[in-house]
N, C-alpha and C positions, 0 to 999 in steps of 0.2 A: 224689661227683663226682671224675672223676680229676684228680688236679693232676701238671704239671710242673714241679716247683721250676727247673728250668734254664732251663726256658721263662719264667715269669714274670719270673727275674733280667735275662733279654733286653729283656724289655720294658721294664722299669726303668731298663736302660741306653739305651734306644730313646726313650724319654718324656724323660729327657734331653738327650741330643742334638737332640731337637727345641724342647727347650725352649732352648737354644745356639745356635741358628739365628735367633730370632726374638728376641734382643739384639743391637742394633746397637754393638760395641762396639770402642774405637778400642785394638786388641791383637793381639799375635801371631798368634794364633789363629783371626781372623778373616779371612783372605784363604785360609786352611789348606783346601785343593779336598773335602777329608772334612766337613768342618763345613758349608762352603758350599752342599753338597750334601745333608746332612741333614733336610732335609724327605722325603728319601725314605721315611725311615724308620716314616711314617705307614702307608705298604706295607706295612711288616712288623707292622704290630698289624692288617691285615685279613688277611694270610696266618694271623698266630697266633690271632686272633678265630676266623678258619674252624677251624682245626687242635681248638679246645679247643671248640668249639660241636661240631661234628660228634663230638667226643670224647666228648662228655657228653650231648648230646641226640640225634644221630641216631636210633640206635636205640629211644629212648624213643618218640620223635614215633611211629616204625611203629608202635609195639607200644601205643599210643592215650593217649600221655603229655597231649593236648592243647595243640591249636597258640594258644589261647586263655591257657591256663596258662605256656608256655613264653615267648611276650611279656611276661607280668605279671611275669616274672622278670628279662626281660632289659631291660624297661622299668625295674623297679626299682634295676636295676645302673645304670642311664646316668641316668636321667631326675633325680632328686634332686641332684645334685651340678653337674649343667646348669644345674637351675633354679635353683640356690641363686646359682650365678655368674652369670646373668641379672640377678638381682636386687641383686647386689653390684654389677656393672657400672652400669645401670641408676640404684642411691641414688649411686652417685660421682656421676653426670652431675647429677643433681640438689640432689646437696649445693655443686657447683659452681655452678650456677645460682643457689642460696638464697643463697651467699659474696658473689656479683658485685651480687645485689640487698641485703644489709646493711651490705656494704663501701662508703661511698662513695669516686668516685670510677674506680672499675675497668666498665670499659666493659660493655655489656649483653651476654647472650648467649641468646639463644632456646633457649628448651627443646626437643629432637627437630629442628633445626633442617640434618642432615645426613642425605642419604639412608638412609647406613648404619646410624642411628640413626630412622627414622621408625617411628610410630607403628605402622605393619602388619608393620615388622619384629620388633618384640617379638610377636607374635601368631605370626607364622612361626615365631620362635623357640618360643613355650608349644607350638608341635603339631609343631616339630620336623624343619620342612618345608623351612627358611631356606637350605637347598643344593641345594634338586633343582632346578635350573633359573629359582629364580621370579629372580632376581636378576643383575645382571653385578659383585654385588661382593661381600666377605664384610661379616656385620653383627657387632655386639657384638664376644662371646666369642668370636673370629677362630677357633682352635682348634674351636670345636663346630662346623663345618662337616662333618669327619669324625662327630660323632655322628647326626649329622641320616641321614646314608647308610647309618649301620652298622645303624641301627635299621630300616628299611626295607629291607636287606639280609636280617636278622631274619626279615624279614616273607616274603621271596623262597622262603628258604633254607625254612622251615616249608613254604609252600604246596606246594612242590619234592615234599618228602619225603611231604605228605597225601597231593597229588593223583595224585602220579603213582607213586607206592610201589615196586617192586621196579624199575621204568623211571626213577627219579627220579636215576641216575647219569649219565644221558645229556645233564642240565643242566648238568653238569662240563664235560667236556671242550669242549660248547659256549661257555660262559662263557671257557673259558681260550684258544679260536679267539677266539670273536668280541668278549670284550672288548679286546683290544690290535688290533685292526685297526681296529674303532670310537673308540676313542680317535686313533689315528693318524690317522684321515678327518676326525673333527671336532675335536679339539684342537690350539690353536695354542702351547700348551704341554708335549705329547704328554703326560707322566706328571703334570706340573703343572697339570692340572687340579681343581678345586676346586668351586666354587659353580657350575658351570655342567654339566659334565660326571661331578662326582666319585662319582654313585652308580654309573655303569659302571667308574669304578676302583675303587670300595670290592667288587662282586661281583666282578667280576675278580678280583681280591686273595684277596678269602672263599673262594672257588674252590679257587681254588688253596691254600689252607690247606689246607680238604676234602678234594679229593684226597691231600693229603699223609698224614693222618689213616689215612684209607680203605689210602694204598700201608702204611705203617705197619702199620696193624690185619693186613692178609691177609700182608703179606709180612717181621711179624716176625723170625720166625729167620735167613729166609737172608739180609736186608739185615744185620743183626747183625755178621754176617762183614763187612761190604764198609763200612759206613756210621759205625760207631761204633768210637772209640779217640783217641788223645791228636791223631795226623796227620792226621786224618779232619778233627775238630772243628778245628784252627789251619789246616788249608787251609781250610776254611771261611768262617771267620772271615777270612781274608785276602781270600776270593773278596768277603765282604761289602765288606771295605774299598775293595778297587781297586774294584767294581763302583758305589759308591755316588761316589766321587771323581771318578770318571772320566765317570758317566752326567749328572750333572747332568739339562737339560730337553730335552737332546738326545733323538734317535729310541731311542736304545738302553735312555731310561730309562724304557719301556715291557714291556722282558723284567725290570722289578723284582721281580714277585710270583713265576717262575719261580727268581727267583736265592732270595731269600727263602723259597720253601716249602725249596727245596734247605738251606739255612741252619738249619729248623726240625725236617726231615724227620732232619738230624745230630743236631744234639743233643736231640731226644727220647727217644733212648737215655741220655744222661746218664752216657756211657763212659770220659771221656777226662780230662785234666789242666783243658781247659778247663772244663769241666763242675765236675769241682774245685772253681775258683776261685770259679764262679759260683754254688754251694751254699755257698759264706760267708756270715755274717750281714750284710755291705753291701750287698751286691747283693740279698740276697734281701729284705733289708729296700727299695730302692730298688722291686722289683717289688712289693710289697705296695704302696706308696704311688703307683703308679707313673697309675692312671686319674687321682688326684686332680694328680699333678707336670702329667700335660698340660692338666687345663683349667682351673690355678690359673695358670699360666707368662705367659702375657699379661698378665693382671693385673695381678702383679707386676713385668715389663716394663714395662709403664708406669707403672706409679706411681715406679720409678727414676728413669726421666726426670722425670717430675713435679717431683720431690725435687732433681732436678739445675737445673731451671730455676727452682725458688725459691733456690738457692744462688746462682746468675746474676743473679737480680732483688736479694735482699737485699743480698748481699756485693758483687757485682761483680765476680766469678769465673768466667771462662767455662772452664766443664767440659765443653765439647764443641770435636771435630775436625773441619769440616765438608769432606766430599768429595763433587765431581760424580760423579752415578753415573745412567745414561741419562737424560742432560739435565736432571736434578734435584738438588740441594743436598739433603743427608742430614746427619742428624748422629751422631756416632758419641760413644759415653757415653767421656770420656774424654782428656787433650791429649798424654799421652804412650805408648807402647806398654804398659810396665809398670801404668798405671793402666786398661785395660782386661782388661788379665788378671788383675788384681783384684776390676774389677768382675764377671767371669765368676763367679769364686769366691764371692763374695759373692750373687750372681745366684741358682747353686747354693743355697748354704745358708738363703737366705731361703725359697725355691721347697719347701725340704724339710723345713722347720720350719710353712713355712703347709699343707704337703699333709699333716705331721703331724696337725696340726687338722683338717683339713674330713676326711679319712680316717675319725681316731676320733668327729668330730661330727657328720658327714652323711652320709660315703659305706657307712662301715660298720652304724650302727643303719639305719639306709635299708633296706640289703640283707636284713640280718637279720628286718626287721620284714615285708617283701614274703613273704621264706623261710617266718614264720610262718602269716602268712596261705594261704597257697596249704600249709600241711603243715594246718590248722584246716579248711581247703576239702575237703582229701584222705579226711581222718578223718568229716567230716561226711558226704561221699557215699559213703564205704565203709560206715556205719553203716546208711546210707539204702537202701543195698541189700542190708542184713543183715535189714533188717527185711522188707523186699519180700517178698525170698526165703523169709522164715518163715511 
């Protein structure tokens, strides 16, 4: 399969920042319009999703790699490390329940007792479903909302390539019209959509990767000259900044997956100083880890806080900053500016120590073990028609 080392290190850096966005934390860094707006960055793993899918399977699916066999792998990649955090999610809420019932004293608390937590939402979540519209909110594992889409995008992108075969490009350029016009009609968050509309921005996205892929493949050599080198890649990278700072859920943060394939389409070449920096062993180590950094980060976000309101309740210590923010009381981890930029860092390295583990304990034998089965699959029907043939 071909790999991007430069591209994977993006995404590491990308599963990051997304995981910075979803701690509330009372620090410098948090009012910072780059950070604030870093949810976008979910954009840029359906643009690179597209870019490395169409990289590595397009051609296969033509050439009759099976659209059966190609889910079984891409299920394999997402679906294990989903359920694993389902499940984790999930024994918390229940170990909580079990605490309130042997503790005397601590008031009761129903089991599944909030929407987001209802009994048909965990079932949504086992098929995977819990974003395509059944919902107006997100459930559990907040983060997999994005896997629920990508998967089913999966499914899009395959039928794309079977049914329609040498026509199946004409699904591009449609996707890249009509998803952001559709979004724009029905989203009252334009790019911020999520549990209601997010499978049209997760195609959208994919799309656009695709393409990027495709202009890549055919037009090589002569982008070479224009696209790749040190000024190339840090205008780029610039373009990402201001465009991500500045777009927030305005109208504009709807040309995301455009600005983003441009952002992938650069450094695919792997030409420049930036590229460089990003074939280090941090970063590169950060992309490896980087599926598991995004749907371990909430978790870990909350259990922070967890940890911060038994320091409240024990000591008497209040470790939160609370500010109104549209007509609600929030709390932010933290009372002084310095002590949220701690707790970021801290945030960080927890995040990267637990996605060490679930990595080498689930997301990797996971992979590997799908990998085998479908190469046992391969060998088995090649023999079968060794024998046929004889």
């Amino acid at each position: 399969m071909a790999r991007f080392l430069v591209l994977d290190s993006w995404r590491g850096i990308a599963a990051c920042l997304v995981a910075l966005f979803h701690l509330d934390a009372y620090s410098h860094l948090y009012d910072v319009p780059f950070l604030r707006n870093s949810w976008l960055f979910v954009d840029f793993f359906f643009v690179l999703s597209g870019f490395v899918i169409a990289a590595n399977y397009q051609q296969r699916l033509l050439d009759g790699f099976g659209v059966g066999r190609f889910l079984f792998l891409r299920l394999g990649r997402l679906y294990p490390l989903h359920f694993a955090m389902l499940v984790l999610f999930i024994s918390w809420e229940l170990l909580k329940v079990l605490r309130r019932i042997l503790v005397p004293g601590l008031s009761s608390m129903a089991l599944f007792s909030i929407p987001q937590e209802a009994p048909d939402t965990i079932l949504a979540n086992l098929l995977l479903i819990q974003s395509l519209h059944l919902y107006d909110f997100l459930t559990w594992n907040v983060a997999s909302w994005s896997i629920s889409t990508e998967f089913y995008t999966y499914v899009v992108f395959a039928a794309c390539l079977v049914g329609l075969r040498k026509h199946a490009w004409v699904a591009l350029p449609f996707a890249m019209i009509g998803g952001p016009v559709l979004i724009a009609m029905l989203s009252e968050r334009n790019m911020g959509t999520v549990y209601d509309w997010g499978i049209i921005r997760c195609i959208y996205g994919f799309a656009a990767g695709a393409i990027s892929w495709n202009v890549y493949r055919k037009w090589n050599g002569e982008l070479r000259k224009w696209l790749s080198g040190s000024m190339v890649e840090w205008g780029a990278l610039g373009l990402a900044v201001v465009f991500v700072s500045v777009a927030g859920t305005t109208l504009l943060s709807i040309a995301a997956p455009y600005v983003f394939a441009l952002v992938v389409l650069v450094f695919a070449f792997e030409a420049g100083t930036a590229s460089a920096i990003l074939r280090l062993r941090p970063p590169v180590f950060l992309g490896t880890l980087s599926y598991s950094i995004y749907m371990t980060h909430v978790f870990v976000a909350k259990r922070i806080f967890d940890a911060a309101i038994q320091v409240e309740k024990r000591w008497h210590i209040d470790p939160f900053t609370h500010r109104q923010i549209d007509g609600g009381d929030v709390a932010f981890l933290g009372t002084q500016l310095w002590h949220g930029d701690m707790a970021y860092a801290a945030y960080l390295v927890i995040i990267i120590a637990v996605s060490y583990f679930t990595y080498h304990r689930i997301e990797k034998p996971a992979r590997e073990w799908v990998r085998k089965r479908v190469r046992r699959r391969q060998q088995q029907t090649g023999t079968s028609r060794s024998i046929v043939s004889a």
